[in-house]
N, C-alpha and C positions, 0 to 999 in steps of 0.2 A: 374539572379534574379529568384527566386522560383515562379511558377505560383500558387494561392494559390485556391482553390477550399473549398466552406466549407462543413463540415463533424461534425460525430457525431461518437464520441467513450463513452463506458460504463467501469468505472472503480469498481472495488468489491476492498476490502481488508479483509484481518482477516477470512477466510474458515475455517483455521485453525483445521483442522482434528483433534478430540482428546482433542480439550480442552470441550468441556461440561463434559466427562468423569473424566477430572481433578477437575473438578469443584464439582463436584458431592457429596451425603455424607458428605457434612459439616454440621458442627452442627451449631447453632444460636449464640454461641461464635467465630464459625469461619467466621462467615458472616461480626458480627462485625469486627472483624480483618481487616480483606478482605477492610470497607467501611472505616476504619484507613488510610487506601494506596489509597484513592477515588479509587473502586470498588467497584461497587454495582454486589452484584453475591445471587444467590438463593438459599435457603436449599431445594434440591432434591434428592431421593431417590439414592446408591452409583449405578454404575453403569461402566462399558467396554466397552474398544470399542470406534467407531469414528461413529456409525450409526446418531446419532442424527446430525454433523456435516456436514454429506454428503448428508441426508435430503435435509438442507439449499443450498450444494452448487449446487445439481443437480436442485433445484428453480432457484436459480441464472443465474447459465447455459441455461436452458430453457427460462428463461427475455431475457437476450440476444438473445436468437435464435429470440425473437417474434420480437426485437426490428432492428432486423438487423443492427448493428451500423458499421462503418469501422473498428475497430476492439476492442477488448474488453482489459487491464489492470488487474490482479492479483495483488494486491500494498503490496504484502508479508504476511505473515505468512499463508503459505499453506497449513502446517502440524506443530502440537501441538507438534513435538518430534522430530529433526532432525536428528536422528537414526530408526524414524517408518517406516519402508519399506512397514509394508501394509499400514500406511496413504498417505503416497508416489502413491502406487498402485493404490490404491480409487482417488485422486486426479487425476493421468495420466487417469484413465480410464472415470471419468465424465467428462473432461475438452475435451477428445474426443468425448463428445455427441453435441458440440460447432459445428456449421455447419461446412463444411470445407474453405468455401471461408470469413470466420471470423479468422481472427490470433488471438494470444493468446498473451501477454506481460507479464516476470515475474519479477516481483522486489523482488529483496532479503529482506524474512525480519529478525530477531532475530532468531527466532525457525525452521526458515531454514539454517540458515547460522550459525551459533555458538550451536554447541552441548550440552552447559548448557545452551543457550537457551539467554543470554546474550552478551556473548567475542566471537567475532569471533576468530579464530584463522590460521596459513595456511593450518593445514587439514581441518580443516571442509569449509573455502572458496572452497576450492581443490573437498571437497565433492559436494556442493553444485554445484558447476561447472559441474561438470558428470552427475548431475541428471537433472538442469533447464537450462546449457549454462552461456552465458556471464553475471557476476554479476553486472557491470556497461556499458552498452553500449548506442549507440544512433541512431533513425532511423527518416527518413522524410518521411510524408505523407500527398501529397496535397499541397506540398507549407508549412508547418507546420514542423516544429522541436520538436522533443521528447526526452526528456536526462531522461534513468533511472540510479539511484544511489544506491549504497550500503550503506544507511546508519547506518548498522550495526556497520563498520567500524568508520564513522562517529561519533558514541559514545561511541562504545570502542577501539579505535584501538592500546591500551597495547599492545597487544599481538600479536600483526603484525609491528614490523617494520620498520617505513615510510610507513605504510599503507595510511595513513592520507595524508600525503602531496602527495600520487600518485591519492588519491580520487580526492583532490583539484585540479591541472592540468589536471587531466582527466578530470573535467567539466570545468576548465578554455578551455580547448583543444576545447572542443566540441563546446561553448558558442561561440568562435571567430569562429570558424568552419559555425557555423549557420548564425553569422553576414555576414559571406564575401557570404552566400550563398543568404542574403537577405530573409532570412526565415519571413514570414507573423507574425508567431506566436511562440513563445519557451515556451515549454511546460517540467516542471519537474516533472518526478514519485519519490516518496519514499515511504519508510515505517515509518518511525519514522518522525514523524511533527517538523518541527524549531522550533515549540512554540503552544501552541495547544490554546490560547487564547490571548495573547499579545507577542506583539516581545521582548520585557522586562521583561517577568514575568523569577521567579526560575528556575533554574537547578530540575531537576525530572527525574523519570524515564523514563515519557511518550515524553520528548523534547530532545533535541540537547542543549548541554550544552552552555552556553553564549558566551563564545568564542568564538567557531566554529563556533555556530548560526550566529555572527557579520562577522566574516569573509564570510559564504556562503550567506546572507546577501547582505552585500555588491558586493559579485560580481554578484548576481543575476539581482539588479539594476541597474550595469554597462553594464549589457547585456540587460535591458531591458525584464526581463522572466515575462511575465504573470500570471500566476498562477502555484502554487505547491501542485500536489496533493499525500495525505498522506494516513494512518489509524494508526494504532499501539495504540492508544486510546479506539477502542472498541466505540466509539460514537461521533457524530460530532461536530466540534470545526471550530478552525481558526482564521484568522482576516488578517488585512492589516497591512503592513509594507512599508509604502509611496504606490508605484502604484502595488504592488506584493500581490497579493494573497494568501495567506497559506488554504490549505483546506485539514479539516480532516474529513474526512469519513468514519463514522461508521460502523459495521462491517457483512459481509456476514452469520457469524456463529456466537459464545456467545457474545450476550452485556455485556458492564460493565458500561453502564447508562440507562438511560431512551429514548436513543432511539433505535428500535427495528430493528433486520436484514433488511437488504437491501442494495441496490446499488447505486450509482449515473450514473447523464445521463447528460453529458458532451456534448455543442455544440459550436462550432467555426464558428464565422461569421469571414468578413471580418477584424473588428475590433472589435469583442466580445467575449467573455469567457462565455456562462451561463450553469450552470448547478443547478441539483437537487438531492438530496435523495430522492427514492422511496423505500419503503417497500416494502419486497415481499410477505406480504399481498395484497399488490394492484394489484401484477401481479395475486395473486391465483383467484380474485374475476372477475377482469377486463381481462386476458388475453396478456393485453400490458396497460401498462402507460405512 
């Protein structure tokens, strides 16, 4: 049986190196577009470059250090172009300003792991494997069980082959793996949310298509997983699906709603889940939140 100690891990999602720059130089017709697709994005001068995004994530970075947590979550999209070797660069090197006795967790998200930025496929998983390590793996800390996922694959996995049904046993794998371990807590990373406000609502860009959403679903409740934490929405969401939590978590680098960069601060009791979004306006003011 897991001896389970409680702890405090800080999840970020969406650094995403490069997208303000994508975003840039639109015009007031493109903004509209953009809020057609719910996005809310801002008409600012064009602009190169990833500086504005590394701004945010060396904030970030810095929270964490203040915050000292057991260890910190990356919930994907780390870089806006999974061909930018310098947003790659820029990312390895602030992510090293992380103290050293703080680990780092990556979840694959779209823009790391599928080269148009949507389809994964088995080069670009292949890529992403060389540059972050394991795209789906799982680790214990504390008596606590962590399962991250690829859910890139998850939504599209066309273009990989039995992709899909090796995701699915890979977390069936894991889930039993953590039962027989007697794990306190099971805890799921993604990037792409099951549902970013009802476990019912549409098929969208921003969710897991109904299907699959039902199927990982149901076997999350079979195991008993506590909460799932996401981003890929750019601002936060979630809700309940009987005793499971979905939690979407807005984002480290460009919003795409009304709520503004920052982090969450994740704490495990015995028998508790709680957490919060802080801004990292709170950390510039206050120093630690």
């Amino acid at each position: 049986m897991s001896t389970f100690q409680p702890l405090r891990f800080v999840f970020m999602a969406d650094c995403q190196l490069g997208a303000y720059a994508s975003f840039s130089g639109l015009t007031d017709g493109d903004v509209a577009e953009y809020a057609q697709k719910d996005m809310t994005v801002r008409a600012a001068p064009a602009v190169t470059g990833f500086a504005w995004d590394a701004r945010r994530y060396q904030r970030a970075i810095a929270a964490a250090n203040s915050l000292a947590p057991d260890f910190v979550v990356m919930g994907g999209d780390m870089v806006d172009d999974a061909n930018g070797e310098g947003e790659l660069a820029e990312v390895r090197r602030i992510t090293g300003l992380l103290r050293t006795e703080i680990p780092m967790y990556w979840v694959p998200g779209n823009h790391d792991v599928a080269f148009d930025a949507v389809v994964p496929t088995p080069g670009s998983v292949s890529a992403y494997r060389r540059r972050f390590g394991a795209d789906a793996y799982a680790f214990d800390h504390k008596g606590a069980c962590f399962i991250v996922a690829n859910t890139a694959i998850w939504d599209h996995p066309e273009r990989l082959p039995g992709g899909w049904e090796a995701q699915v046993a890979f977390l069936e794998r894991e889930l039993e793996a953590a039962r027989q371990r007697e794990s306190t807590h099971i805890i799921v990373f993604a990037h792409h949310p099951l549902f970013t406000a009802s476990a019912d609502e549409d098929d969208s860009y921003w969710n897991i298509a109904p299907e699959r959403r039902s199927l990982v679903l149901d076997l999350l409740s079979t195991y008993d997983v506590r909460a799932v934490f996401s981003g890929h929405w750019h601002r936060n969401g979630g809700g309940l699906a009987g005793d499971l939590e979905v939690v979407v978590s807005g984002p480290v680098g460009y919003p795409l709603g009304t709520d503004p960069s920052g982090l969450r601060i994740v704490e495990l009791g015995a028998d508790t889940v709680e957490h919060r979004y802080v801004p990292l306006s709170e950390f510039d003011r206050e120093g630690e939140a």
